[in-house]
C-alpha positions in Angstrom: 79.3 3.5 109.9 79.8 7.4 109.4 83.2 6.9 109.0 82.5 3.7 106.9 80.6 6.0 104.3 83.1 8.8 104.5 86.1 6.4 103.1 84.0 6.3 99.7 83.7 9.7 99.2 86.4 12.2 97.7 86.1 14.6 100.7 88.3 17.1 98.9 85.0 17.4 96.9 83.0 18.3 99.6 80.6 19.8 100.3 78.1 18.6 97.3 76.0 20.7 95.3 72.5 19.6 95.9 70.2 22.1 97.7 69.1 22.1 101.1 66.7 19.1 102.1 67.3 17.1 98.7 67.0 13.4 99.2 70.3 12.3 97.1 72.6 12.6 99.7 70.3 9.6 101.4 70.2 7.6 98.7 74.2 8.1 98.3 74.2 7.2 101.6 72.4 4.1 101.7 74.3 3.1 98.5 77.9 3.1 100.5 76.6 1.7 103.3 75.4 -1.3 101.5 78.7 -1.5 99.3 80.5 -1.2 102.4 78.7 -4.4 104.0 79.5 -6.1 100.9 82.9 -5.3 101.5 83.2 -4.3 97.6 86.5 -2.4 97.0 86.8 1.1 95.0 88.6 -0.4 92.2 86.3 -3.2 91.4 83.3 -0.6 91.7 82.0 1.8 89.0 79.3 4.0 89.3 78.2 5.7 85.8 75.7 8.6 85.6 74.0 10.8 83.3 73.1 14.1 83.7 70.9 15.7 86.4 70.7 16.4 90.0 71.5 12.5 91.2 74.2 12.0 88.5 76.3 14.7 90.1 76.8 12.0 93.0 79.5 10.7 90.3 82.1 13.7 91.7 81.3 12.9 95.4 81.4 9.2 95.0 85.1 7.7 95.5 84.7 4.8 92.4 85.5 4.7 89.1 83.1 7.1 88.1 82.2 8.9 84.6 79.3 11.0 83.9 78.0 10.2 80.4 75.5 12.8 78.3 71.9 13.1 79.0 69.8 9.4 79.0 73.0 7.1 78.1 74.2 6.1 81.2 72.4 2.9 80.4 74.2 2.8 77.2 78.0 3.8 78.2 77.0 1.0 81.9 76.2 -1.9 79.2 79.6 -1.6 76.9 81.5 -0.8 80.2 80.0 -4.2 81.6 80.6 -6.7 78.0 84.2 -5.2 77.9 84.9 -5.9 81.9 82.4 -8.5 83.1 84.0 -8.9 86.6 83.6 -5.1 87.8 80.6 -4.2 89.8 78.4 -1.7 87.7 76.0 0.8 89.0 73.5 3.0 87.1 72.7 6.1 89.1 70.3 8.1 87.3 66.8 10.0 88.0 63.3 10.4 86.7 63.7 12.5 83.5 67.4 10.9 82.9 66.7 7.0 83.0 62.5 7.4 82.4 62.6 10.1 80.2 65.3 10.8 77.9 67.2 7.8 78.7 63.6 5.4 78.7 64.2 3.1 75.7 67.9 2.2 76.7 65.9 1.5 80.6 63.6 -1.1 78.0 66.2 -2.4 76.6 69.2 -2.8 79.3 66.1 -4.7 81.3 65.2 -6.7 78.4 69.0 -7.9 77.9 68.7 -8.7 81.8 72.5 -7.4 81.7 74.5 -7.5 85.1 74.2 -3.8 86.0 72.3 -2.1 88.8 70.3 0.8 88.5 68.7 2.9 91.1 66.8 5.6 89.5 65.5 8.3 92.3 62.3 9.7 91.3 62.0 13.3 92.4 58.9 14.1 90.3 60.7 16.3 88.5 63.5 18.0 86.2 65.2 19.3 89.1 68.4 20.1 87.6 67.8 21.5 84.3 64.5 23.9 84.6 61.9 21.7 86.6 60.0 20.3 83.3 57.7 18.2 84.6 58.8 14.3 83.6 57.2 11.0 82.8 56.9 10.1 86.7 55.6 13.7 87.4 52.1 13.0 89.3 48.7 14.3 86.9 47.8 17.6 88.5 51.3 18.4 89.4 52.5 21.9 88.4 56.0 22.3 86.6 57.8 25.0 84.7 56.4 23.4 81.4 52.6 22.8 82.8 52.5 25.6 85.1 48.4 25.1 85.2 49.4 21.3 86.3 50.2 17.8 84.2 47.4 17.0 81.8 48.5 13.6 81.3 49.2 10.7 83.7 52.1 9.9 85.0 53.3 5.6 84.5 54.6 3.4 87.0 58.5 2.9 85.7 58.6 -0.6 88.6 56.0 -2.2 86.2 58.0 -0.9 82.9 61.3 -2.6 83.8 59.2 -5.5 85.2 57.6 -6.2 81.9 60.3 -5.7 79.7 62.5 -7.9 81.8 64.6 -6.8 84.5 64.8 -9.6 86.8 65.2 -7.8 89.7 62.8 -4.8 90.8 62.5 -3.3 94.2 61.2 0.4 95.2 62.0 2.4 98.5 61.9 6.0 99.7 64.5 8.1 101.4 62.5 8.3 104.8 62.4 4.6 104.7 66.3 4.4 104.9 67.1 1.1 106.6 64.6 -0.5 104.1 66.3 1.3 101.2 69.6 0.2 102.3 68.6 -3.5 102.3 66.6 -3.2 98.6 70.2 -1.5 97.3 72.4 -4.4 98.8 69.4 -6.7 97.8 70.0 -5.5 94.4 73.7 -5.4 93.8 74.1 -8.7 94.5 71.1 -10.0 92.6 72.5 -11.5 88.9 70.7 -9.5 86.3 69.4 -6.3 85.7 68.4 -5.3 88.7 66.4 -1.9 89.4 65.6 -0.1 92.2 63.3 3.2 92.3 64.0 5.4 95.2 60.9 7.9 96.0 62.8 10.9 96.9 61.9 14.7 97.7 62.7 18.0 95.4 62.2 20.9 97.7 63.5 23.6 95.4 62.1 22.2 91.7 58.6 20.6 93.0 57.9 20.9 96.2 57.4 24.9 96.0 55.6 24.8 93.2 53.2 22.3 94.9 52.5 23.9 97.9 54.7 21.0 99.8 56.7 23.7 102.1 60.0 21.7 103.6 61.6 19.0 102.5 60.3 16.9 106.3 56.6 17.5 104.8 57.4 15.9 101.4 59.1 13.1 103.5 56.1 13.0 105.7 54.0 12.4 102.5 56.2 9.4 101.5 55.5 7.5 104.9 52.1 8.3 104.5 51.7 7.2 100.8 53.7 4.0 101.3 52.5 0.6 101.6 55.3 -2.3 101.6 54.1 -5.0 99.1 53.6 -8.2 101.7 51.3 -5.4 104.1 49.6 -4.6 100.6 48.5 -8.2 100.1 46.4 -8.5 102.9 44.1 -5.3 102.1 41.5 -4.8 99.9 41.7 -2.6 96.8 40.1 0.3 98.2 42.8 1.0 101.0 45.4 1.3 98.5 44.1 4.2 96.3 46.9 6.9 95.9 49.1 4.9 97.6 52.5 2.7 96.3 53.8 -0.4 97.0 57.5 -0.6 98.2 59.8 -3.9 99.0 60.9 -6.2 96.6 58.3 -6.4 93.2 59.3 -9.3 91.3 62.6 -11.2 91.8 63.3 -14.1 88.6 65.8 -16.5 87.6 67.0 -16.2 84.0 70.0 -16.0 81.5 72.6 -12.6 82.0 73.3 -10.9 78.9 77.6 -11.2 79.3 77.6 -14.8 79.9 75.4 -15.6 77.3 77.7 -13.1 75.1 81.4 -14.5 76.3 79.7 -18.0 75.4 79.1 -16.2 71.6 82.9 -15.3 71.7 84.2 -18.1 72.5 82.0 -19.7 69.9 83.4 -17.9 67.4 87.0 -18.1 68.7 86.4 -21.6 68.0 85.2 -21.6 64.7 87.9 -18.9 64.3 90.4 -21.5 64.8 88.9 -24.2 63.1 89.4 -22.4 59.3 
């Protein structure tokens, strides 16, 4: 399988640029494995990204990839996908990128329930660019722009997408691996918008200014904080304070975006012809 995930990676590129005990490289990971089961090939895959510390997977990653500007990956994934419906699109962006900046085209791509998957790794932080604190940043956490900790609450992004109509949405964590594998392939082959929020670790941008000292303690917090979403049904509200729920969230059935639009097109071929 090693060897599996090293034939979709420009090795010549190697090694990557994230710091020591970042959770991208797992998620990466995961993500070629999956494809790799699927037997997907490089040319019928493209992986677009925005800017951050998970959208520089884009010059690891042996796709069709492009790096788009900061919070449009959504934007740029969604013409890519109308203009070549058969390729197999993938949105790799984080929590400042796709929640933040990028948050109304994450509304809207999951409203228009358009063919693209989008796995957003939540690292509670700006790590790249100056370790602002973001929209998924915990209350209480400190950042470089609350540096006496988060005055406002942070939102559960799983719930956004749900709600405005992603049809797919799954969370995972990077020290659940084998479960974040299956929620990627789980996702890719799902028809829709389908979403997939990976709880990762920051060592360098949060954890040290959290008092979270290695990246295996931040990992050690995710197993302790997570609670799949069949084990959460059977337990009473009180045993699931500060915890979140991981699995598969909501799974639907309903119209994709590029069929209903190639039906628009040939509608008005058809007209087109009839003048």
């Amino acid at each position: 399988m090693a060897t599996a995930t090293m034939n979709y990676l420009r090795q010549h590129k190697l090694p990557h640029i994230w710091c020591p005990g970042c959770g991208d490289g797992i998620m990466v990971g995961a993500l070629l494995r999956a494809i790799d089961k699927l037997g997907w090939s490089k040319d019928e895959t493209v992986v677009v990204t925005g800017i951050g510390c998970s959208a520089r997977s884009n010059a690891i990653i042996d796709f069709n990839t492009f790096q788009t500007t900061h919070g449009r990956a959504l934007g740029f994934a969604t013409g890519l996908k109308l203009a070549r419906p058969e390729l197999n699109v993938v949105v790799i962006t984080g929590d400042g990128d796709g929640a933040g900046i990028g948050g109304n085209h994450l509304i809207h791509t999951a409203r228009r329930n358009i063919d693209i998957t989008t796995i957003l790794v939540n690292n509670s932080i700006y790590g790249m660019t100056g370790g602002q604190y973001s929209p998924l940043t915990p209350a209480g956490a400190k950042a470089t722009t609350a540096p006496f900790g988060r005055v406002e609450p942070n939102f559960d992004v799983c719930e956004l997408v749900k709600g405005a109509g992603a049809s797919f949405v799954a969370r995972s964590t990077v020290f659940h691996v084998r479960q974040l594998e299956e929620m990627i392939s789980q996702a890719l082959t799902h028809k829709g918008f389908s979403f997939v929020e990976v709880i990762a670790q920051c060592p360098t941008g949060f954890g040290r200014r959290n008092k979270m000292r290695s990246p295996a303690e931040m990992m050690k917090w995710q197993r302790d904080h997570a609670v799949s979403a069949e084990a959460a049904s059977k337990l009473p509200p009180e045993k699931l304070e500060g915890k979140f729920l991981t699995g598969v969230l909501h799974r639907s059935d309903r119209s994709e975006y590029t069929e209903m639009y190639q039906q628009v097109i040939a509608e008005a071929s058809k007209r087109g012809g009839e003048q």
